[in-house]
C-alpha positions, 0 to 999 in steps of 0.5 A, spaced: 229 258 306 233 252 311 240 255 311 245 258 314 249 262 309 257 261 310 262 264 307 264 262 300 257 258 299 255 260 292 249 263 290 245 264 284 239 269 283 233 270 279 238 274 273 243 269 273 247 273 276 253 269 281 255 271 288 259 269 293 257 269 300 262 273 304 262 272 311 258 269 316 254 275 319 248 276 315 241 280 315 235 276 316 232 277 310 239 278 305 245 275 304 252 281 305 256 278 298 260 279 293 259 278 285 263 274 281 259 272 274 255 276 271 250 274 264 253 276 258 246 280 257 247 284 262 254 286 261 253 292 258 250 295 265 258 294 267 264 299 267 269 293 269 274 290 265 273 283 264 277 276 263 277 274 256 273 268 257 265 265 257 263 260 262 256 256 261 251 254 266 244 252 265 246 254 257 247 261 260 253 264 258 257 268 262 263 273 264 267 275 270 271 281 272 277 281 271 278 284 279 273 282 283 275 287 289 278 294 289 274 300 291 273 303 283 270 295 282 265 295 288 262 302 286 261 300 279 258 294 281 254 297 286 252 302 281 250 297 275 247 293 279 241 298 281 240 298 275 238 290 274 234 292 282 235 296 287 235 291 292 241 289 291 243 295 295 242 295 302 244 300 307 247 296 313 245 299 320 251 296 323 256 298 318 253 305 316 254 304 308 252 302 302 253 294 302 252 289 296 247 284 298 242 278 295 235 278 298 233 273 300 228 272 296 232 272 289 236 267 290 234 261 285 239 256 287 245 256 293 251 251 291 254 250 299 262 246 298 261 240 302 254 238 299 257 239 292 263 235 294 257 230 296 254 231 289 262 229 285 263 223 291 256 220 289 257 220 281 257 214 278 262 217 272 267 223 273 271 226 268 277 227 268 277 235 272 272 231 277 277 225 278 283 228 280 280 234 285 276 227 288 282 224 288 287 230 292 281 231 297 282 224 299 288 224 299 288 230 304 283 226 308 287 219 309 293 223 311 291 229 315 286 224 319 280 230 318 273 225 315 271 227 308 265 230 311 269 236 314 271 239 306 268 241 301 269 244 293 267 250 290 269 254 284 267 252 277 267 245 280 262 246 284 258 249 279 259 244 273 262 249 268 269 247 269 275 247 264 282 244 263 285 251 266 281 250 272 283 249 279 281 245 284 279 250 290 278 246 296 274 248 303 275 245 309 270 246 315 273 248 321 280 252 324 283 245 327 281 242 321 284 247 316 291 247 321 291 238 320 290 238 312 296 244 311 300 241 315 298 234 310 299 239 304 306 240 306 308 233 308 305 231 300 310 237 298 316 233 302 315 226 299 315 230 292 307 228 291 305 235 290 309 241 288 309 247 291 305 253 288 309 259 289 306 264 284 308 270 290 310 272 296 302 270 299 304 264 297 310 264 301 307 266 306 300 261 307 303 255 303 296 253 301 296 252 293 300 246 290 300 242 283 298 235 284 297 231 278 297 237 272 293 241 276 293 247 281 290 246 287 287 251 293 286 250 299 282 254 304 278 254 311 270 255 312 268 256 319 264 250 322 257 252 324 259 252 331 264 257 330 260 262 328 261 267 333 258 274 330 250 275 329 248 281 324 247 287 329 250 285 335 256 289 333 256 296 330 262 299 326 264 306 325 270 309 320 275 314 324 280 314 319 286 311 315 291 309 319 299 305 318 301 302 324 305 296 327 302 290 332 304 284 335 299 278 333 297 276 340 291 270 336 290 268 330 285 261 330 281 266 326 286 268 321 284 262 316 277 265 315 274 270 311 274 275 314 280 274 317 281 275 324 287 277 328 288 279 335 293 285 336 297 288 341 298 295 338 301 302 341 295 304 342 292 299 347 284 301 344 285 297 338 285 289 340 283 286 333 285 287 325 280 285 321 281 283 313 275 283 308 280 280 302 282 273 303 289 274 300 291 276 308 288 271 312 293 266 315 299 271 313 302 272 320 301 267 327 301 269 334 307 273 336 309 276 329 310 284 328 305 286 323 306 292 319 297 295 318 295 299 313 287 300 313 281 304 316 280 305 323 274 303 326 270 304 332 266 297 335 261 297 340 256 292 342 253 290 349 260 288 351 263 295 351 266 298 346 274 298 341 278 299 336 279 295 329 283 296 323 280 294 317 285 291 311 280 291 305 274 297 307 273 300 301 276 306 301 283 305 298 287 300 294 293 299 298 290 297 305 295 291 307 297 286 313 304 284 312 309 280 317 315 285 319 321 280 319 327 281 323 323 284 329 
């Protein structure tokens, strides 16, 4: 299989079951990923809740979790998933747990963002969903100077089985790139083109979804291929223990992705990185910043000697979270 798996690339297996890639650091033979469709027939194998809808692709129903990420959800789709096959559990040498992962040889289909925004460029007919997420990508485009190669759809979009309620999630490759369209979004919001979507207090702070033309509109980053830093292995991660603490943010070019990436300066001079696994905490402070961190402490090693991390969303409890400390 000819390609290099990225964060939010879309993946649909043999069962009908709907990943979504996480991350960019993968075994060769498996993606690391995270479920979030599930076949009706299979639901029964399940101790979620669920949203209260059905989406069709191909003419197969399906269903989604109500909660996509909490560490109660992730053992139960762990156990329920060696229930349809023991492969999609895979123990991972480099972080010494049990991971969700697809094999390689599962996968029926990938929907990668940029292609399947090359698929809604290239129609002859769009509907009135597909009209208007063309329309804000090219708008975004035209006014952050960023080419329309450089950004990608995904979600319901991506896999045709969208609906009035759906919103337009939109990637854009690159940090750069990322920084140039926010700073397009904001300027919509300036001019009255767009409204700001302010739902909570993540909004406030990333600034990244708005309504333009009746529809919600997201906005994230994907890196490009060239900033891919990590191999699977090169790396091996230990959990210490849970910790709170404060940091100074000293970099925070990887912030916008998933994982986010935050260089830190804390008390403890050890640990030089706090890393989220949940999308909500990426671009949430920038260089400079205090940050108050509830996460697990992790111990890395690699050929480059060895440090500490926090990890904001490691699986083991509920309330992990990074958030700018004001005043200080």
């Amino acid at each position: 299989m000819r390609w290099t798996p990225r964060d939010g690339d879309i993946i649909l297996t043999d069962e009908n079951l709907i990943f979504y890639t996480m991350g960019y650091a993968h075994p060769d033979d498996r993606v690391i990923a995270y479920l979030k469709y599930v076949p009706l027939n299979l639901k029964h194998l399940f101790d979620v809740p669920w949203l209260p809808y059905t989406w069709h692709l191909e003419g197969v129903p399906l269903v989604r979790p109500a909660k996509l990420y909490s560490p109660k959800i992730y053992r139960s789709v762990i156990l329920a998933l060696r229930r349809i096959s023991e492969d999609y559990v895979y123990y991972s040498p480099s972080d010494g747990k049990e991971v969700v992962t697809v094999p390689k040889g599962k996968v029926r289909r990938v929907y990668v963002p940029s292609e399947c925004l090359k698929f809604l460029l290239s129609k002859e007919m769009l509907d009135p969903i597909e009209e208007r997420a063309v329309n804000v990508i090219r708008l975004l485009s035209e006014r952050s100077g960023v080419p329309l190669s450089n950004f990608g759809i995904h979600g319901s979009i991506s896999l045709q089985m969208h609906s009035e309620e759906s919103d337009v999630d939109i990637t854009v490759y690159g940090s750069e790139n990322f920084r140039r369209v926010k700073d397009a979004l904001a300027r919509l919001v300036e001019e009255g083109v767009a409204e700001p979507l302010l739902a909570d207090q993540f909004d406030e702070l990333r600034r990244n979804r708005v309504v333009f033309e009746g529809m919600r509109v997201v906005v994230n980053a994907t890196r490009k291929l060239e900033e891919i830093r990590e191999k699977y292995g090169h790396y091996t991660y230990r959990a210490l223990g849970p910790v709170e603490v404060e940091c100074t943010v000293t970099e925070d070019w990887e912030a916008v992705f998933r994982p986010a990436v935050y260089g830190v300066e804390c008390e403890d001079g050890r640990i030089r990185q706090v890393v989220s696994m949940i999308g909500q905490f990426r671009d949430v402070a920038h260089g400079g910043e205090r940050v108050r961190v509830k996460g697990m402490l992790e111990r890395v090693e690699g050929t480059d000697g060895g440090w500490l991390r926090i990890v904001v969303g490691s699986g083991v409890g509920d309330d992990e979270y990074i958030w700018p400390v004001r005043g200080v």
